[in-house]
N, C-alpha and C positions, 0 to 999 in steps of 0.2 A: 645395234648398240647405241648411234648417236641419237635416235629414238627415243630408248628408253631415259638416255644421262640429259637429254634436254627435259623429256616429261619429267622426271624426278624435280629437276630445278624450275621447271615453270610450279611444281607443285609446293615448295618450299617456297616460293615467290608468294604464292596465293595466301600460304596458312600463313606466314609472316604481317601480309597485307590485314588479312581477317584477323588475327591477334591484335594489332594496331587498333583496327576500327574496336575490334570488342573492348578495349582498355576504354578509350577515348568514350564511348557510352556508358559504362562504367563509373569513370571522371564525372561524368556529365550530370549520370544521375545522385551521386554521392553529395555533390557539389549545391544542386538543384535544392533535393533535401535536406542540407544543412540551411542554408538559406532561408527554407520555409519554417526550418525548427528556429531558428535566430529571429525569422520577424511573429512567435508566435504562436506556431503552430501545435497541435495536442497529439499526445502519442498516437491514441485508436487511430484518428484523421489519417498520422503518418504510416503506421501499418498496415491499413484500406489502399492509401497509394502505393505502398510496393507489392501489395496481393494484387493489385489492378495492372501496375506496371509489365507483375513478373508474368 
């Protein structure tokens, strides 16, 4: 049983941890592309980067 109730919690450790990072790149790329639309940038151009991105 102490087993399983630690894997359980190491596993809720992990998806927690990997929720975290996935927001933060997320952030990062929203953030990035505003940025490029602000100094300028053209819709296609910015559509091309998130087909390329994703």
């Amino acid at each position: 049983m102490d087993e399983t109730e630690w894997g359980l919690q190491e596993m809720k450790r992990l998806k927690k941890k990997h929720l975290i990072l996935y927001n933060l790149v997320m952030l990062l790329l929203v953030v990035s592309f505003g940025l490029y639309a602000e100094n300028g940038g053209t819709a296609p151009l910015t559509l091309n980067l998130c087909c390329v991105i994703c």
